[in-house]
C-alpha positions as CSV (number, residue, x, y, z in Angstrom):
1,X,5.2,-14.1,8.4
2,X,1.6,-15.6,7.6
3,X,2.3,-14.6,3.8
4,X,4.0,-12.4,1.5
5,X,5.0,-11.5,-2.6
6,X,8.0,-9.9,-3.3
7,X,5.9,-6.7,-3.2
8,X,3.6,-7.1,0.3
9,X,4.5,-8.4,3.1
10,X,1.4,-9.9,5.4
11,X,2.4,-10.5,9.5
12,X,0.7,-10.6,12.3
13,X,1.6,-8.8,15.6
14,X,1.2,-7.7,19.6
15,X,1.1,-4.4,19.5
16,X,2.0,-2.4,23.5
17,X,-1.0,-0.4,24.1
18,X,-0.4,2.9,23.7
19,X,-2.3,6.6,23.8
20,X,-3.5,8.1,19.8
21,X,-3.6,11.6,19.7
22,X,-6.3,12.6,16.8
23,X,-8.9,14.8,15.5
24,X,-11.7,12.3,13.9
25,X,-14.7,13.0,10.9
26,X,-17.6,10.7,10.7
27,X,-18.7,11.9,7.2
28,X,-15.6,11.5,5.2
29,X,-14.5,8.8,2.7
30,X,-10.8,8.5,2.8
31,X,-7.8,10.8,3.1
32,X,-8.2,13.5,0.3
33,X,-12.0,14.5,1.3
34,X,-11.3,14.0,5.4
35,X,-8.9,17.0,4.5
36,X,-10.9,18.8,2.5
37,X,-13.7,18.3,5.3
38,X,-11.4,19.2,8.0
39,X,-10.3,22.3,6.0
40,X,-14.6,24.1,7.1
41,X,-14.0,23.4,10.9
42,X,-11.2,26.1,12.5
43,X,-8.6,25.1,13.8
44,X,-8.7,21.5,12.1
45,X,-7.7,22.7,9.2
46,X,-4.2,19.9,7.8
47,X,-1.6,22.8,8.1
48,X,-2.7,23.4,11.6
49,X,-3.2,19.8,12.6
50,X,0.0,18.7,11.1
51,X,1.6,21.5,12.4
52,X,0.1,20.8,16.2
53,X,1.3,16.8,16.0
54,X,5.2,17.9,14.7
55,X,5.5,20.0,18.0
56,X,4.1,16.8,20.1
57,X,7.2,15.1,21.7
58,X,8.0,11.8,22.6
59,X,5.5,10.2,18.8
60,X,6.2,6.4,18.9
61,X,6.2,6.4,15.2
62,X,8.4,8.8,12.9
63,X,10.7,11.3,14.6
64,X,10.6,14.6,16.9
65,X,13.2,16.8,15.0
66,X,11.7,16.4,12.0
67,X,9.1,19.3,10.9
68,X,7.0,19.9,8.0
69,X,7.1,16.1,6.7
70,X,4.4,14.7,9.3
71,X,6.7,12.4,10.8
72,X,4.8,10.0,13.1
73,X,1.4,11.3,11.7
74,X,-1.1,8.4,10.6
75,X,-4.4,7.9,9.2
76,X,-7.0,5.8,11.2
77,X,-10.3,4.1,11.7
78,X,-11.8,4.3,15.4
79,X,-14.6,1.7,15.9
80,X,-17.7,2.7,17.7
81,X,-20.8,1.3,19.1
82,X,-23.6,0.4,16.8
83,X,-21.2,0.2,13.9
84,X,-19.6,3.2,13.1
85,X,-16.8,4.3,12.3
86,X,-14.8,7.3,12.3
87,X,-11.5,8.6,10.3
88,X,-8.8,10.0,12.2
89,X,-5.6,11.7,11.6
90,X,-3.2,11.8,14.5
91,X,0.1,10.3,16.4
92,X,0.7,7.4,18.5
93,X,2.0,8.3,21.8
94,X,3.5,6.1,25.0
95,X,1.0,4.8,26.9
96,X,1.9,7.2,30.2
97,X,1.7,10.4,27.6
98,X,1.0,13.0,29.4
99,X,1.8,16.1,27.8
100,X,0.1,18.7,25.7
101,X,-3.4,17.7,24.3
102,X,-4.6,20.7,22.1
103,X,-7.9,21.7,22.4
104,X,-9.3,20.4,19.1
105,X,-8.0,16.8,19.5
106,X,-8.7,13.8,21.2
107,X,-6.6,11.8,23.1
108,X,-7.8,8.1,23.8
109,X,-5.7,4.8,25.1
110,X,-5.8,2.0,22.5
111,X,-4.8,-1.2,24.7
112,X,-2.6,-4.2,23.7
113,X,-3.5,-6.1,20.8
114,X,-3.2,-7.9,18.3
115,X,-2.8,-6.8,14.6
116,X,-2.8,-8.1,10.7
117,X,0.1,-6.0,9.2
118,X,-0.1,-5.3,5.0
119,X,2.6,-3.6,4.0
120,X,4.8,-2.8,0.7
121,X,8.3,-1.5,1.3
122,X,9.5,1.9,-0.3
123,X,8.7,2.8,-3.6
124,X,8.8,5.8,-6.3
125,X,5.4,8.1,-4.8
126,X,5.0,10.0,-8.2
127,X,5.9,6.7,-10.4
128,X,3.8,4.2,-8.1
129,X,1.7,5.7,-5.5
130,X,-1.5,4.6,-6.8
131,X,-0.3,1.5,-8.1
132,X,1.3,0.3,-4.3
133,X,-2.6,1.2,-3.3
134,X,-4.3,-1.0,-5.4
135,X,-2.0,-4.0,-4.8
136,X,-2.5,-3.2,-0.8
137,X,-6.4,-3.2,-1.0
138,X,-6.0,-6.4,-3.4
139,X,-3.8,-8.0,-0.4
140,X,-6.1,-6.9,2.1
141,X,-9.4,-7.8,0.5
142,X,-8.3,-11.4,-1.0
143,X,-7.0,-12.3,2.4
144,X,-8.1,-15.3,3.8
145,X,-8.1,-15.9,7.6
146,X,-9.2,-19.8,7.2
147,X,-5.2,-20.6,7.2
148,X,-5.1,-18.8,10.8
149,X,-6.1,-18.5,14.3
150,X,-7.5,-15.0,13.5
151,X,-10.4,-13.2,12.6
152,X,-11.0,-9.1,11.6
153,X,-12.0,-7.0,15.2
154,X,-13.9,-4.1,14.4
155,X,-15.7,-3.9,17.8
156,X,-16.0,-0.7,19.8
157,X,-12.9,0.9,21.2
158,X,-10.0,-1.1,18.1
159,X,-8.5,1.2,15.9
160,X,-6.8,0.7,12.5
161,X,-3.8,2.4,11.2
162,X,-2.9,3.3,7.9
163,X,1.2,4.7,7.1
164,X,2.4,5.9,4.3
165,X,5.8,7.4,4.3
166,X,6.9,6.0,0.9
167,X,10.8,6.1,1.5
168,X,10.1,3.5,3.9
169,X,7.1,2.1,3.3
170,X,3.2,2.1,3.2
171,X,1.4,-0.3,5.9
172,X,-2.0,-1.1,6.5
173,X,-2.2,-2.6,10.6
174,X,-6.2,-4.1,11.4
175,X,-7.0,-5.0,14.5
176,X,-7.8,-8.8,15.1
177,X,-8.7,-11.2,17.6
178,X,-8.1,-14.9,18.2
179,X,-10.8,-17.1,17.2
180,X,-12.6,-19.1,20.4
């Protein structure tokens, strides 16, 4: 633990690389709009995409027999060449997935690395929702990596993850690197 309040918890970690099953936008601005972008492209629409990732075995986050509640389904940034950036919504798989890739999704392998972890454990989502936001972006933005070995690592090929499943909790996981 590099840091914590009673409310957020701040950790860094290895994570096993793995495979991330997506569909990605590179014009939208956070979760509501990357819906309602998603909603004019067929097929990409969020009942069908959410309904696509429940029937995807084996999701290393969430579980399998659960339908309807996007179990194991995750927001995401995907770093790119010449600074972009793209928003993704998608599942984490084993790294030797190798199952069912619907047509209108990608399916890239996000190697081992090493992570900042922000997150707030489970809270009311129609009492504190946006509150539980605003203290994460606080933790996130006043963070300061002087106190560590680490620095942010938005180079081409990292990708961020963003849960929120607010019976257990909502987590914000950046991809770092050591400094030299």
């Amino acid at each position: 633990m590099v840091k914590s309040t009673e409310e957020i918890k701040i950790y860094f970690v290895t994570i096993p690389a793995h495979r991330f099953l997506h569909i990605r936008n590179y014009e939208s601005n956070g979760y509501w709009d990357f819906w309602e972008r998603q909603r004019g492209i067929p097929g990409q629409d969020c009942d069908t995409i959410c309904g696509l990732l429940d029937s995807i075995k084996g999701k290393l986050d969430g579980r399998d027999d659960v339908i309807g509640k996007s179990s194991g389904q995750i927001m995401a940034h995907a770093f790119e060449p010449e600074g972009k950036r793209a928003e993704c919504y998608g599942a984490r798989l084993p790294a030797d997935y190798s199952g069912e890739v619907p047509a209108q999704m990608r399916l890239i392998d996000i190697p081992e690395g090493d992570y900042i972890v922000f997150e707030h454990g489970p809270f009311d989502y129609e009492q504190e929702n946006e509150s539980v936001g605003d203290r994460l972006q606080k933790a996130i933005g006043g963070f300061d990596f002087s106190d560590t070995e680490y620095r942010l690592d938005e180079s081409p090929g990292r990708v961020s993850f963003f849960y929120h499943d607010p019976e257990q909790f909502e987590k914000y996981i950046k991809p770092v690197r050591k400094n030299p």
